[in-house]
RODO-2510 file (C-alpha; in nm, 4 decimals, decimal comma):
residues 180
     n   res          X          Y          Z
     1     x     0,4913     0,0077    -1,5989
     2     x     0,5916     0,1950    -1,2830
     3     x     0,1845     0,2803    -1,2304
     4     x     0,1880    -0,0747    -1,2197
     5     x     0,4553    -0,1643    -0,9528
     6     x     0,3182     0,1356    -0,7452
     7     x    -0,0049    -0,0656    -0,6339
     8     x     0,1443    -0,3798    -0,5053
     9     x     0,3100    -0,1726    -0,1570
    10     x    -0,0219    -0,0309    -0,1550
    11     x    -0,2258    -0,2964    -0,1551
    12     x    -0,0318    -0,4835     0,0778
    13     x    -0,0092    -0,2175     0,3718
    14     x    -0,3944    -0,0321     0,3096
    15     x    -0,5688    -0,2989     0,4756
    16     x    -0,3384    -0,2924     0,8178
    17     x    -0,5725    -0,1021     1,0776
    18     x    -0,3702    -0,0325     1,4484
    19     x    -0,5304    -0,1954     1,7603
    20     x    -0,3406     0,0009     2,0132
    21     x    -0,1560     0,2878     2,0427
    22     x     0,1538     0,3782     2,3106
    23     x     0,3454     0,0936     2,2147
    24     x     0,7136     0,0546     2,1196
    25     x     0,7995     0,0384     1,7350
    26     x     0,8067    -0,3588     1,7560
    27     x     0,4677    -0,3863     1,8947
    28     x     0,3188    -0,1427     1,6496
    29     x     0,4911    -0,3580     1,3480
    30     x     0,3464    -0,7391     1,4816
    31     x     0,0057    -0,5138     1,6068
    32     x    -0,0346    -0,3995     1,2306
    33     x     0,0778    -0,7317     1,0816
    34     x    -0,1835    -0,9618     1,2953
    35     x    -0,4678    -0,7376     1,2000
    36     x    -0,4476    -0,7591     0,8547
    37     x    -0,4500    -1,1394     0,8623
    38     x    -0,7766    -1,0737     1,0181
    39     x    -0,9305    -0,8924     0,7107
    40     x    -1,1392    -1,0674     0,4514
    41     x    -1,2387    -0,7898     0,2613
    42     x    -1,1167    -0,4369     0,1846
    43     x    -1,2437    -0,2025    -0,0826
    44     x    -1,1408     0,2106    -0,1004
    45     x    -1,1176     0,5103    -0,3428
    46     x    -0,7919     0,6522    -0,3991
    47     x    -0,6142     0,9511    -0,5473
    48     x    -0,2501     0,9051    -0,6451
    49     x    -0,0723     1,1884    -0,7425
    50     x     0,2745     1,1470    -0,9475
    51     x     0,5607     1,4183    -0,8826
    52     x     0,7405     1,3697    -1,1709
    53     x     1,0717     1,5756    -1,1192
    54     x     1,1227     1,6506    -1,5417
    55     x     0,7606     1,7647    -1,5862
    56     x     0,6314     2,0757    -1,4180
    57     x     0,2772     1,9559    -1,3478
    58     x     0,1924     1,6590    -1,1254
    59     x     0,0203     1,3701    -1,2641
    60     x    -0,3340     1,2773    -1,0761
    61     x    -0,5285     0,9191    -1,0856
    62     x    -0,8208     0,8445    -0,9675
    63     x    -0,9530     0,5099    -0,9280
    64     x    -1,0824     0,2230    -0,6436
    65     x    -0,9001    -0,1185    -0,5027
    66     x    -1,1371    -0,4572    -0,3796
    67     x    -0,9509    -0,6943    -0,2353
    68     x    -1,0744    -1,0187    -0,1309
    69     x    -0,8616    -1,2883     0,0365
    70     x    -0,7314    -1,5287    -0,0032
    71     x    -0,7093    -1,4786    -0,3978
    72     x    -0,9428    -1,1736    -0,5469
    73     x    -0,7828    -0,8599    -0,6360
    74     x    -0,9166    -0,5325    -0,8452
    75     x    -0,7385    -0,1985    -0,8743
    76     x    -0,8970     0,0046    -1,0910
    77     x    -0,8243     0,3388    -1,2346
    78     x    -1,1376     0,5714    -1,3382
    79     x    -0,9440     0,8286    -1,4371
    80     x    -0,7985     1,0468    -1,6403
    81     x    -0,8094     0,7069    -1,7900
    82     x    -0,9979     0,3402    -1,7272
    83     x    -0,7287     0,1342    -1,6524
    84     x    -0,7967    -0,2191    -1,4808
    85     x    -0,5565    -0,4846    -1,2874
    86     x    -0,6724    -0,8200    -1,1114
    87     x    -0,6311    -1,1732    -1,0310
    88     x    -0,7502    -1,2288    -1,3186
    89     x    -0,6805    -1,1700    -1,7069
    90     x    -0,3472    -1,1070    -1,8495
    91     x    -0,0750    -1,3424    -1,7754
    92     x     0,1607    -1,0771    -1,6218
    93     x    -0,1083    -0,8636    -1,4451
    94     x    -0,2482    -1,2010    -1,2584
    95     x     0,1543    -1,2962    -1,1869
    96     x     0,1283    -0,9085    -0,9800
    97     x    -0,1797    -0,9502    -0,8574
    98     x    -0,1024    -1,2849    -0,6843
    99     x     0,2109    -1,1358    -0,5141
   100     x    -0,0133    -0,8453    -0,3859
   101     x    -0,2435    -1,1060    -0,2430
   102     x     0,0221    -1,2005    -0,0412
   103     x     0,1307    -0,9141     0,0658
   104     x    -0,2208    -0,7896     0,1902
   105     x    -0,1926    -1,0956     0,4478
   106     x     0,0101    -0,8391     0,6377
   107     x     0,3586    -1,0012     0,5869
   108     x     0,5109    -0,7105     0,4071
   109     x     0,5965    -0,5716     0,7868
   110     x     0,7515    -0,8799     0,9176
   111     x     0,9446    -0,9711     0,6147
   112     x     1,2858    -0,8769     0,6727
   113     x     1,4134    -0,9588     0,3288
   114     x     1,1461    -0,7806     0,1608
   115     x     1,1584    -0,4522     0,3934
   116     x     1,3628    -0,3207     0,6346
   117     x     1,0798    -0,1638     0,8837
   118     x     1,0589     0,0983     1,1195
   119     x     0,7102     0,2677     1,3076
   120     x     0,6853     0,5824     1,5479
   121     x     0,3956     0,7460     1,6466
   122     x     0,2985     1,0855     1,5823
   123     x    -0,0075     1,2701     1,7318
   124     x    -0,2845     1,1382     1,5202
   125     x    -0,1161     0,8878     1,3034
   126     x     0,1533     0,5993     1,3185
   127     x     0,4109     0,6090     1,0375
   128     x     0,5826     0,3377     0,9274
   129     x     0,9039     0,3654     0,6801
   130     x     0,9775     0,0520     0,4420
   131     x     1,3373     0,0995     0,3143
   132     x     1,3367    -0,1980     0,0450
   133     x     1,5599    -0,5085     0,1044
   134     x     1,5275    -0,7385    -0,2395
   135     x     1,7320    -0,6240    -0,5323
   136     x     1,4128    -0,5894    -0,7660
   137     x     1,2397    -0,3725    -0,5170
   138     x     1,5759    -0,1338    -0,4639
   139     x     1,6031    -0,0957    -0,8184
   140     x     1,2637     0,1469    -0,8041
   141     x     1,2087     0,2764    -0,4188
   142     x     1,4357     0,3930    -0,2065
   143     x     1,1470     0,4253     0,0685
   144     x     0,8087     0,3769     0,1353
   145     x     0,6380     0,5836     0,4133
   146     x     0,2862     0,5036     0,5201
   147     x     0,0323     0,7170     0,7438
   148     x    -0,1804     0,5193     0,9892
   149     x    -0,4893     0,7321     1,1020
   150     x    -0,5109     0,6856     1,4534
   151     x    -0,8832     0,7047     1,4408
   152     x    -0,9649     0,5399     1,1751
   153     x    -0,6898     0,2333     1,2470
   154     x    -0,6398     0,2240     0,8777
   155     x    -0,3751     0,3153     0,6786
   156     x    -0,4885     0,6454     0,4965
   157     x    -0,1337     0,7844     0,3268
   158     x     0,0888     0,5891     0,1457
   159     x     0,4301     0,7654     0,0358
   160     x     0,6663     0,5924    -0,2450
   161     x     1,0217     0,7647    -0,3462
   162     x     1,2031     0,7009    -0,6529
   163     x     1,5546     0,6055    -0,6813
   164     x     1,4705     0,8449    -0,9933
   165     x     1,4125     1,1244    -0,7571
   166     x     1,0119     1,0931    -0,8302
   167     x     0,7811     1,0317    -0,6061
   168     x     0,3953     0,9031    -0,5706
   169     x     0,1658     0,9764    -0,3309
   170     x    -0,1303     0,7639    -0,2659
   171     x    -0,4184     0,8666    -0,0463
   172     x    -0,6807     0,6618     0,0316
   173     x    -1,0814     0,7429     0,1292
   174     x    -1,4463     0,5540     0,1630
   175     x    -1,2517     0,2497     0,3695
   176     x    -1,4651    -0,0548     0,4474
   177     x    -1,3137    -0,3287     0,5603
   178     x    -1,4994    -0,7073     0,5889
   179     x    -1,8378    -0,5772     0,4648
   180     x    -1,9214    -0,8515     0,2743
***
């Protein structure tokens, strides 16, 4: 269940590419937000590594994300084990899949009673720190952290600690974004 609630904050902040750098933390939050409206299409690979603090070894995923707006979601794992989550299908997985759509339109930043929001920028990347607001979202994170490549103006890092003390790392490779 909690591989499942880890790809909703990550679908919702990959596609947010920076326009412009040297700007104060406000900026950088509505710069981020306006660009992902913009995107029609993302698709990536990812790696998401589980540090699970009452086993020794860390847990590794492999899989790939297409997102399509307004309405077309796939995150699929490929391995250790096929796994697959979308728009479409089971009841429940649709139900998540919907809220992630809405979340990739970029309004995770600028929703104040989803996320409490803060950005700075570092040498080569922006990082912006989503300290959870709603009760259901509390219950899990106590932060999200996400790594903007500078270059790339994509979100390549995404961070997620456990009121449990565990934590999930996400990185993300192969971007394209509105190649349709």
């Amino acid at each position: 269940m909690k591989r499942l609630l880890i790809f909703p904050i990550l679908c919702a902040l990959i596609s947010v590419p920076l326009l412009a750098q040297n700007v104060s933390e406000q900026q950088m939050i509505q710069t981020m937000s306006s660009a992902a409206a913009e995107i029609r299409t993302i698709q990536c690979s990812f790696r998401q590594t589980r540090h699970v603090k009452m086993l020794k070894e860390e847990q590794v995923s492999l899989g790939r994300m297409f997102c399509r707006q307004p309405d077309k979601l796939l995150w699929e794992y490929t391995s250790p084990r096929k796994e697959t989550i979308s728009t479409e299908g089971e009841a429940w997985k649709g139900a998540m899949a919907r809220m992630i759509m809405k979340l990739v339109a970029g309004k995770a930043l600028t929703d104040s009673r989803a996320f409490q929001v803060t950005a700075m920028e570092m040498p080569t990347e922006y990082v912006a720190t989503l300290v959870p607001q709603r009760k259901d979202l509390k219950r899990i994170y106590t932060q999200l952290v996400l790594h903007f490549d500078v270059r790339q103006a994509t979100v390549t890092q995404v961070e997620m600690y456990e009121k449990s003390g565990d934590r999930t790392v996400i990185e993300l490779y192969d971007i394209r974004v509105n190649e349709d």
